[in-house]
C-alpha positions as CSV (number, residue, x, y, z in Angstrom):
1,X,-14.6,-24.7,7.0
2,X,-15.7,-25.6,2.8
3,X,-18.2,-23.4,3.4
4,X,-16.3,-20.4,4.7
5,X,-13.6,-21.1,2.4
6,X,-16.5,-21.1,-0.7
7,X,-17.5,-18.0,0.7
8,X,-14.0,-16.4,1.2
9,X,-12.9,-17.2,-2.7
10,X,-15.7,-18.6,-4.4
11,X,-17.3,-16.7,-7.6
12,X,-14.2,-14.9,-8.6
13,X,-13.6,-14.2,-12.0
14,X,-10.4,-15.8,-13.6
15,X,-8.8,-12.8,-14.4
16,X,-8.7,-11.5,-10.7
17,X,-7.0,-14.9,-9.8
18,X,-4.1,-14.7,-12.7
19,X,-3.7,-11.0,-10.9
20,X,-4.0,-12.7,-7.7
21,X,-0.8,-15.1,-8.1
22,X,1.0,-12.6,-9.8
23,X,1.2,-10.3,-6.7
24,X,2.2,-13.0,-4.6
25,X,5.0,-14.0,-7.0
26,X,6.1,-10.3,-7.4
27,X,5.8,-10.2,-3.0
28,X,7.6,-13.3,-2.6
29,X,10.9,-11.3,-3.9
30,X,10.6,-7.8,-2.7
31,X,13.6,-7.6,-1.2
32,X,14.8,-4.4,-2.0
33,X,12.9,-1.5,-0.3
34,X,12.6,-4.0,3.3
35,X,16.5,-3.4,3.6
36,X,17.2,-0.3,1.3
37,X,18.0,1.7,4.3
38,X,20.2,-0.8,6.0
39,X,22.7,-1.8,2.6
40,X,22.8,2.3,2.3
41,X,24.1,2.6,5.4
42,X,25.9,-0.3,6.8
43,X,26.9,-1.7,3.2
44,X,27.3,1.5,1.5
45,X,28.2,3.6,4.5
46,X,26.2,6.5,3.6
47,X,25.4,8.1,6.5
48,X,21.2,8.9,7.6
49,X,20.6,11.7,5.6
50,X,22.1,10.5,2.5
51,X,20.3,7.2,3.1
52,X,17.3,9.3,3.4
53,X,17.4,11.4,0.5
54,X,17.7,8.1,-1.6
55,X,14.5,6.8,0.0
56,X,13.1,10.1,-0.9
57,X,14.0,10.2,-4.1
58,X,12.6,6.7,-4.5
59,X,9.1,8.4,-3.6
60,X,10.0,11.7,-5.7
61,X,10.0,9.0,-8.7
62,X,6.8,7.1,-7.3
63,X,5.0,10.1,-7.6
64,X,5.5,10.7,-11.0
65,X,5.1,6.7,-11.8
66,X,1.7,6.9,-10.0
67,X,0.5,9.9,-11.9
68,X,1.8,8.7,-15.4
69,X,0.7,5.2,-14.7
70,X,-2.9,6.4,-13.7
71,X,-3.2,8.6,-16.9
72,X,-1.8,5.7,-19.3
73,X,-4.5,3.3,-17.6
74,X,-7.3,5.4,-18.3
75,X,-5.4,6.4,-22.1
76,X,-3.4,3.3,-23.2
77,X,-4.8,0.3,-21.5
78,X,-4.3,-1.4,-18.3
79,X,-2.3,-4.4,-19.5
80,X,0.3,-2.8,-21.4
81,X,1.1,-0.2,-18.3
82,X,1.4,-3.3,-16.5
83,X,3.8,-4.6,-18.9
84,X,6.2,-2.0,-19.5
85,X,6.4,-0.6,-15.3
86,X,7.3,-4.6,-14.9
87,X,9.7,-4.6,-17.2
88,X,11.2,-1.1,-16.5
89,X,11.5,-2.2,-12.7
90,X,13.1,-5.0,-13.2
91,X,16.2,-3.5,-15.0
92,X,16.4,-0.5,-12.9
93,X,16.4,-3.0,-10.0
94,X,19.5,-4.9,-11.7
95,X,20.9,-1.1,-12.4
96,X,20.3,0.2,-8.8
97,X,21.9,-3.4,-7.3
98,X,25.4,-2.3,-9.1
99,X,25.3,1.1,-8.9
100,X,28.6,2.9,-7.0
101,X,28.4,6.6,-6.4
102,X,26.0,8.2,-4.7
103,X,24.2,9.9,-7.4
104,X,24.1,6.6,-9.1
105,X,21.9,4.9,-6.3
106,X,20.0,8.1,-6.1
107,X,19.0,8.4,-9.8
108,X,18.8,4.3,-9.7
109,X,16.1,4.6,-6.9
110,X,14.5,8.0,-8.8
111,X,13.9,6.1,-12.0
112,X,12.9,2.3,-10.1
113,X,10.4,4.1,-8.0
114,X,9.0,5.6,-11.1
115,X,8.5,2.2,-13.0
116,X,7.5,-0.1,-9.7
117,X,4.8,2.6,-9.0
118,X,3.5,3.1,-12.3
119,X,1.9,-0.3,-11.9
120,X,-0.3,0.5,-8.8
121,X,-2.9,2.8,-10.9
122,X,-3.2,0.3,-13.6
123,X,-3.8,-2.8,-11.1
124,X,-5.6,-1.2,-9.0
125,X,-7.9,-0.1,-11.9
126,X,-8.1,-3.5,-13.3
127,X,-8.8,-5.1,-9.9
128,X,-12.2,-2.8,-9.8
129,X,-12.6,-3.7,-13.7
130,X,-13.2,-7.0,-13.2
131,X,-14.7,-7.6,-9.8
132,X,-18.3,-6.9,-9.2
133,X,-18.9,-3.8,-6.2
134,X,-20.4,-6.8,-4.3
135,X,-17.8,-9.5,-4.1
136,X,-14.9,-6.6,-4.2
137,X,-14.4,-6.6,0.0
138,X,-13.6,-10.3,-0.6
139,X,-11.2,-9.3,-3.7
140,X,-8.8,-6.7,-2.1
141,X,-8.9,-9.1,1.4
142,X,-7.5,-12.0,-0.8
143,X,-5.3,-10.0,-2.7
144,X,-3.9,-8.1,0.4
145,X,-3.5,-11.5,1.6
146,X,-1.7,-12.4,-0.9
147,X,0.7,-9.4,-0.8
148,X,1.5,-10.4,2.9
149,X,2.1,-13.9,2.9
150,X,4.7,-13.0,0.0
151,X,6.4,-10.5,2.2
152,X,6.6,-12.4,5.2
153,X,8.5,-15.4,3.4
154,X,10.1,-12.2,1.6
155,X,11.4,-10.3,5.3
156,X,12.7,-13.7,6.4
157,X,14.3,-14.8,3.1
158,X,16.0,-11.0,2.3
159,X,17.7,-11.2,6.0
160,X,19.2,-13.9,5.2
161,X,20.4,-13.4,1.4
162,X,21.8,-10.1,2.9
163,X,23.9,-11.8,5.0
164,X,25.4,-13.5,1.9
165,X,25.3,-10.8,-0.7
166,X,23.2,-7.9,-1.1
167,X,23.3,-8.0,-4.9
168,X,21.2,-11.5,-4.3
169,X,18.3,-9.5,-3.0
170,X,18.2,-7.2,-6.2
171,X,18.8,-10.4,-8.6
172,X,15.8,-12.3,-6.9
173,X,13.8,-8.9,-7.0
174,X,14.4,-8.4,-10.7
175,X,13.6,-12.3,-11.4
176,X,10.4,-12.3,-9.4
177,X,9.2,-9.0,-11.2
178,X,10.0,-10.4,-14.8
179,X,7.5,-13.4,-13.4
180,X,5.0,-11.5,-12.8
181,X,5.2,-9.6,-16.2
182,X,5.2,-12.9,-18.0
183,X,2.1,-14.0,-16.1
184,X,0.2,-10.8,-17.3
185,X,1.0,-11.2,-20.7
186,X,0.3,-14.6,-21.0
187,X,-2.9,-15.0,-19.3
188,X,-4.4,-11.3,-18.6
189,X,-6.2,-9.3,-21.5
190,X,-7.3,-5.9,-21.4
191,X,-10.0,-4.5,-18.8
192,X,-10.5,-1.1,-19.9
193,X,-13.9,-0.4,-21.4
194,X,-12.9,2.3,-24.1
195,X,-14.3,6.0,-22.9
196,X,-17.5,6.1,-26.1
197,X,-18.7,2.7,-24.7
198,X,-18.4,3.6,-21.0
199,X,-21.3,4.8,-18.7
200,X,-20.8,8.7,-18.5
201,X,-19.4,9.2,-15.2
202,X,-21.2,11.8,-12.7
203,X,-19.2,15.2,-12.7
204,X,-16.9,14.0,-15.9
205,X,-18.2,14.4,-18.9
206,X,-14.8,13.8,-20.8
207,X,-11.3,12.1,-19.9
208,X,-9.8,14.9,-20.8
209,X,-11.4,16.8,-18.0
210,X,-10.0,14.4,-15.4
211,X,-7.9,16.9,-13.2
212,X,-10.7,19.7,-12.9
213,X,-12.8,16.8,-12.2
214,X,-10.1,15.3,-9.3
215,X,-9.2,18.7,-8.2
216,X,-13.0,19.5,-7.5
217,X,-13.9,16.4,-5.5
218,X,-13.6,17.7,-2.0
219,X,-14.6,14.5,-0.8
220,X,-12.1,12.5,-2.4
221,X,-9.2,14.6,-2.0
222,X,-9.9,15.0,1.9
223,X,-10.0,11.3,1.6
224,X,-6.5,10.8,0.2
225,X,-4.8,13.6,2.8
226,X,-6.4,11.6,5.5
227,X,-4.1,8.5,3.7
228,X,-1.1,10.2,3.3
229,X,-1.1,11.1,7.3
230,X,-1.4,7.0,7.8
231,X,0.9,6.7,5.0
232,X,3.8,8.5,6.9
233,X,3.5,7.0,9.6
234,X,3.2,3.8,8.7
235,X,6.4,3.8,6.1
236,X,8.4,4.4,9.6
237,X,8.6,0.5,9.5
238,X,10.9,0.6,6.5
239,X,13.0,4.0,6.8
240,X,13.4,4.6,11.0
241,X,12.3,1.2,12.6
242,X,15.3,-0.3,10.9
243,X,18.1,1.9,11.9
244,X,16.4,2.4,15.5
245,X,16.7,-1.5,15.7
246,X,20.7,-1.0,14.9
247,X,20.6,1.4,17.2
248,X,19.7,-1.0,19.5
249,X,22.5,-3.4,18.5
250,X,20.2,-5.8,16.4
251,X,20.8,-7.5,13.1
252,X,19.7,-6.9,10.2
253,X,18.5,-10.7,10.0
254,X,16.8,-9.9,13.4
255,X,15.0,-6.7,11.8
256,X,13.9,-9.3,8.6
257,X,12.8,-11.9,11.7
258,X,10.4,-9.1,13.5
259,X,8.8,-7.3,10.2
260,X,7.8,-10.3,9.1
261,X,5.6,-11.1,12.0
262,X,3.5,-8.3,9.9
263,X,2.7,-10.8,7.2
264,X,2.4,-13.8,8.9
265,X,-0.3,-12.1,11.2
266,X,-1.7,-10.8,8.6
267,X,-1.7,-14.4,6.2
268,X,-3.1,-16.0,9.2
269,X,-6.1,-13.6,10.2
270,X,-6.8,-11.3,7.1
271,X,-9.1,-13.5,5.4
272,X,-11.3,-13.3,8.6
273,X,-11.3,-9.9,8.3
274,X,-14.1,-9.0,6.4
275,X,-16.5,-11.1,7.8
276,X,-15.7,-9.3,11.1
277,X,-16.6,-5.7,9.8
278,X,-19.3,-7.4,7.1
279,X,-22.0,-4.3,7.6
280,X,-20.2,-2.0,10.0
281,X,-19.8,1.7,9.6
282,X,-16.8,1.8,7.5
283,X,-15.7,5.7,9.2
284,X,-15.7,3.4,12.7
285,X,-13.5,0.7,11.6
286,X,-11.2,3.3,9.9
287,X,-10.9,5.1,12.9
288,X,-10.3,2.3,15.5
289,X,-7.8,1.1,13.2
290,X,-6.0,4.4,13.2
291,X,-6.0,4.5,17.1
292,X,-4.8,0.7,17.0
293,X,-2.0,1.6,14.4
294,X,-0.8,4.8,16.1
295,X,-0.9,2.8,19.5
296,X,1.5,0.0,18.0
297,X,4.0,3.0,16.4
298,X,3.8,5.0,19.4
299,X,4.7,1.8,21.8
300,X,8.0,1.4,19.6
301,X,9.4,4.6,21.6
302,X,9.6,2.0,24.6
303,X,11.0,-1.1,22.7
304,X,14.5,-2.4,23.2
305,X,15.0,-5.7,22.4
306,X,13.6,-7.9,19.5
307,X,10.7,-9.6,21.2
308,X,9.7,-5.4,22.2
309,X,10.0,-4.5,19.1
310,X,7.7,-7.7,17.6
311,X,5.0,-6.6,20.1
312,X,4.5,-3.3,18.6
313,X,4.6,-4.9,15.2
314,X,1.7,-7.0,16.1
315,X,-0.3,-4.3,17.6
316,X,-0.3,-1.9,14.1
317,X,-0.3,-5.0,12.3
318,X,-3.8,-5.1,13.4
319,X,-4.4,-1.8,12.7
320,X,-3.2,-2.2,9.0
321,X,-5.8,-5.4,8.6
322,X,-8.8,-3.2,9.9
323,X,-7.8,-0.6,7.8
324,X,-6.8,-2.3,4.4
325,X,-10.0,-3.9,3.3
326,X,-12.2,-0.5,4.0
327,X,-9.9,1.2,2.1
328,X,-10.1,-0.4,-0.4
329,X,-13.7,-0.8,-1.3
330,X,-14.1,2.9,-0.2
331,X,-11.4,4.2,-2.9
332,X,-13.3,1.9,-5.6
333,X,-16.8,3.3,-4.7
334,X,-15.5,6.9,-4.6
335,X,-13.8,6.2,-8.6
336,X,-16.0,7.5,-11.2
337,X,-16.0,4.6,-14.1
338,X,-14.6,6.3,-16.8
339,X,-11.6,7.7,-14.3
340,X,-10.8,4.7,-12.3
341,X,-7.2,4.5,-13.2
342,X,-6.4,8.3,-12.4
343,X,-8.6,8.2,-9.2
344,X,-6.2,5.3,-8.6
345,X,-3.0,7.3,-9.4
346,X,-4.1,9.9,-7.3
347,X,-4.5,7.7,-3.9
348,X,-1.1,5.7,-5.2
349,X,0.4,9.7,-5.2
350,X,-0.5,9.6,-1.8
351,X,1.8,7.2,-1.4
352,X,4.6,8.1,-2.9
353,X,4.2,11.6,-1.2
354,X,4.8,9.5,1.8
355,X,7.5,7.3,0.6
356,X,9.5,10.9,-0.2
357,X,8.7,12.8,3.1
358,X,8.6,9.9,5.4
359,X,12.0,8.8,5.8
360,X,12.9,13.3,6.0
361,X,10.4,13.7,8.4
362,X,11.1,10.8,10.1
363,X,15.0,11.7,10.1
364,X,14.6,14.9,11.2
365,X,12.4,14.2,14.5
366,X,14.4,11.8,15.5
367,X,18.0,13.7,15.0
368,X,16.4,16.7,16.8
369,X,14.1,15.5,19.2
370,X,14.9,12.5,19.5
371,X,13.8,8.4,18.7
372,X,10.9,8.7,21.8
373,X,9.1,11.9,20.5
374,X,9.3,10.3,16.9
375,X,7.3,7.1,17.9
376,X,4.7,9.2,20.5
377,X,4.4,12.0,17.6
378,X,3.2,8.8,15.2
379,X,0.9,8.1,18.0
380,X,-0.8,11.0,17.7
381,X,-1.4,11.7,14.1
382,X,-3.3,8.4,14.7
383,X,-6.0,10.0,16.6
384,X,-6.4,12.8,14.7
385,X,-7.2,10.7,12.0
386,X,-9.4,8.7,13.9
387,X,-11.5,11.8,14.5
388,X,-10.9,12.7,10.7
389,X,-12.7,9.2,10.1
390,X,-15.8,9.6,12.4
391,X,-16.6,13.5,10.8
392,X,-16.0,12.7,7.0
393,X,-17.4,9.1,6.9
394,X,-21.1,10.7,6.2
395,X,-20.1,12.4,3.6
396,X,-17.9,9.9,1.9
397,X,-21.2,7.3,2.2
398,X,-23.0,9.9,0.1
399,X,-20.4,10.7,-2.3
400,X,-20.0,6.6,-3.4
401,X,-24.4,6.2,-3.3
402,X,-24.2,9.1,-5.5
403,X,-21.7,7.3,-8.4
404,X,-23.4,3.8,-7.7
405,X,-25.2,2.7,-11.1
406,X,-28.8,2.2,-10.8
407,X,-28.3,-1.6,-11.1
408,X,-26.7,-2.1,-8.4
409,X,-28.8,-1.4,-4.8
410,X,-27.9,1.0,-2.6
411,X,-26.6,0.7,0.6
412,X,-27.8,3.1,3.5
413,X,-25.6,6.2,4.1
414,X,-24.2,6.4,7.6
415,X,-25.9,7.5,10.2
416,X,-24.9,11.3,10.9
417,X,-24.8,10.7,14.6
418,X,-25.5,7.1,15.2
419,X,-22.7,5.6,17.4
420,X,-22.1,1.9,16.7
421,X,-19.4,-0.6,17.4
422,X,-16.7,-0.9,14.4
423,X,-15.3,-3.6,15.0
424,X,-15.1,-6.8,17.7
425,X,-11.2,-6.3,19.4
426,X,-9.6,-8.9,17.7
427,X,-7.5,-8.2,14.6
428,X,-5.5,-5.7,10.0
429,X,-4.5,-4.1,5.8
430,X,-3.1,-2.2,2.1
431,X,-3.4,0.6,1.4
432,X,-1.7,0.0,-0.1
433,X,-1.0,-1.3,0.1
434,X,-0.5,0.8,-0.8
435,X,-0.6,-0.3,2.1
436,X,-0.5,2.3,4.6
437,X,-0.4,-0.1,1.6
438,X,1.2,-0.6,0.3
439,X,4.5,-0.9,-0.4
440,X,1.1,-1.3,-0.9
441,X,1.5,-1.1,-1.0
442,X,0.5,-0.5,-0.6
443,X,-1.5,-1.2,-2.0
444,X,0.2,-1.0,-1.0
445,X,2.0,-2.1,-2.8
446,X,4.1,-3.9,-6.7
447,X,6.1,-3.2,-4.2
């Protein structure tokens, strides 16, 4: 056990552990976008449209955070994005917790999604700053981990508070945000290496050439469509699994009960994780994670009763584990040095595409075809993604050898045809984080 534990978190730099608590602070009180849809609708009344426009707009604003946050990462500085998107979100969250009207919440959740998203980019960024490629898999495993075990004490804690007072869960989220900002400002300094210093990065000779450079990468942009298909279908589990569970005549403390058995799955097998996948194909354990993710949404159009409905949390739970730490590394690999923070934004945009056309999408299918055809249609944007994974992986491999620096050793590019075993059956992860996940997500995920 010392020496898996030595191998699990030894060697990583102080800076990555001062980011490390700082998410699970921040996770331990994100309340507010768990139950968003249930205070709209039993505590506001708003009916599921309305409550899904303001989930929309909450991704409408994420966008734009992810996209300003990425360019003021690369421009401005990591830390001082961080600071002012945890300080912005923590008094829209106050705002949006007393807001009346409807266009009050709406422009409350426009505005907090911009600022809580904003940060994603610049984290993200300074996560791949100041880990070394090598010891990065263990890096986003620990810090997904942390993300989890926060929101499964969060789920579990939020249920309850709502039953008090839903303005508690906005107070705590506010508080435990603030935290988080303190923590960077006392203890984090700046990452970025500025741009005349930095190795020129291949295809971008300039900053300022950063969208023709995104916009050309193929590889990278097929890449983050592939994530915005998981994306939408995993942010079901906020905006539809919710009211489907009232459908079913289950509480909203029952709802917080069952989503966390998301984190604490994922706090109690995560940090397995990547010695389980540790030299596998990372296009195979993409894909059997999408199958394994679209199997767990697709069972929910069966589930009617809590212990149902935790099932089919379990099974995509695992899906999200094999999925996160891949990710992950992949999205760092595939960042040109100079660019990492709008590579970053762009994936986070991803996102927040999701967070906005999720909980419409979602709405829609299930108003007009029903709650059966919305699960099963989940199920099957899982395997197309799967297959996705297995045609693109070569390419992707080639893409990241090609950005490697020289110093560091290459590692063989997949095998065009080879077919090998992704992963053991056993066990799941952000986006991200997002994911999915986040959310974070997402990373997945300040949440």
């Amino acid at each position: 056990m010392r020496g898996w534990l030595r191998d699990t978190t030894g060697g990583l730099p102080r800076t990555f552990w001062y980011l490390w608590a700082g998410t699970l602070i921040n996770r331990l009180g994100s309340f507010i976008l768990v139950f968003l849809a249930i205070y709209l609708t039993q505590e506001r009344g708003f009916n599921e449209l309305a409550a899904g426009l303001v989930l929309s707009l909450w991704g409408v604003g994420g966008a734009v955070g992810t996209t300003l946050g990425g360019m003021l990462a690369d421009r401005w500085g990591r830390r001082p994005t961080l600071l002012t998107s945890h300080l912005g979100a923590a008094v829209m969250m106050l705002t949006l917790g007393f807001a009346q009207e409807l266009w009050a919440v709406a422009g409350g959740a426009l505005l907090l999604g911009l600022f809580a998203e904003a940060a994603r980019p610049a984290f993200g960024a300074m996560m791949i700053d100041v880990v070394p490629e090598q010891d990065r898999l263990r890096a986003f495993s620990l810090n997904y981990w942390a993300i989890n075990l926060g929101f499964a004490c969060a789920a579990v804690l939020a249920g309850l508070a709502a039953e008090a007072s839903y303005l508690l869960l906005f107070v705590i989220d506010a508080a435990t945000t603030l935290a988080t900002a303190a923590i960077i400002f006392v203890k984090v300094a700046e990452s970025r290496v500025p741009v005349r210093a930095s190795r020129i990065s291949a295809g971008a000779a300039r900053p300022r050439g950063a969208l023709r450079v995104i916009l050309g990468d193929r590889v990278y942009l097929g890449f983050v469509a592939l994530n915005l298909l998981g994306a939408v279908v995993f942010l079901q589990h906020i905006s539809m699994l919710p009211i489907a569970m009232a459908d079913d005549g289950l509480s909203p403390s029952t709802y917080g009960m069952v989503i966390a058995l998301n984190g604490v799955l994922i706090v109690a097998g995560q940090l397995f994780v990547p010695r389980l996948i540790r030299g596998r194909s990372r296009s195979h354990v993409l894909a059997l994670a999408a199958v394994v993710m679209g199997v767990g949404f697709g069972l929910t159009a069966f589930a009617d009763a809590a212990w149902l409905y935790g099932l089919t949390v379990l099974i995509w739970t695992i899906g999200e584990m094999l999925n996160s730490p891949s990710n992950s590394t992949l999205v760092a690999e595939l960042s040109p040095a100079d660019l990492r923070g709008r590579y970053q934004g762009v994936l986070s945009l991803s996102w927040q595409v999701a967070g906005a056309t999720a909980p419409i999408f979602g709405g829609l299918v299930r108003q007009q075809a029903g709650n059966a055809a919305l699960w099963l249609g989940c199920a099957a944007i899982g395997v197309v993604m799967a297959v996705a994974h297995l045609v693109s992986g070569p390419a992707r491999e080639r893409r990241a050898a090609a950005l490697r620096p020289p110093t560091e050793p290459a590692k063989p590019a997949e095998p065009l045809t080879a077919v090998q075993s992704a992963v053991p059956q056993a066990a799941e992860a952000a986006v991200a984080a997002p994911a999915i996940a986040g959310h974070a997500p997402e990373p997945t995920p300040a949440r």
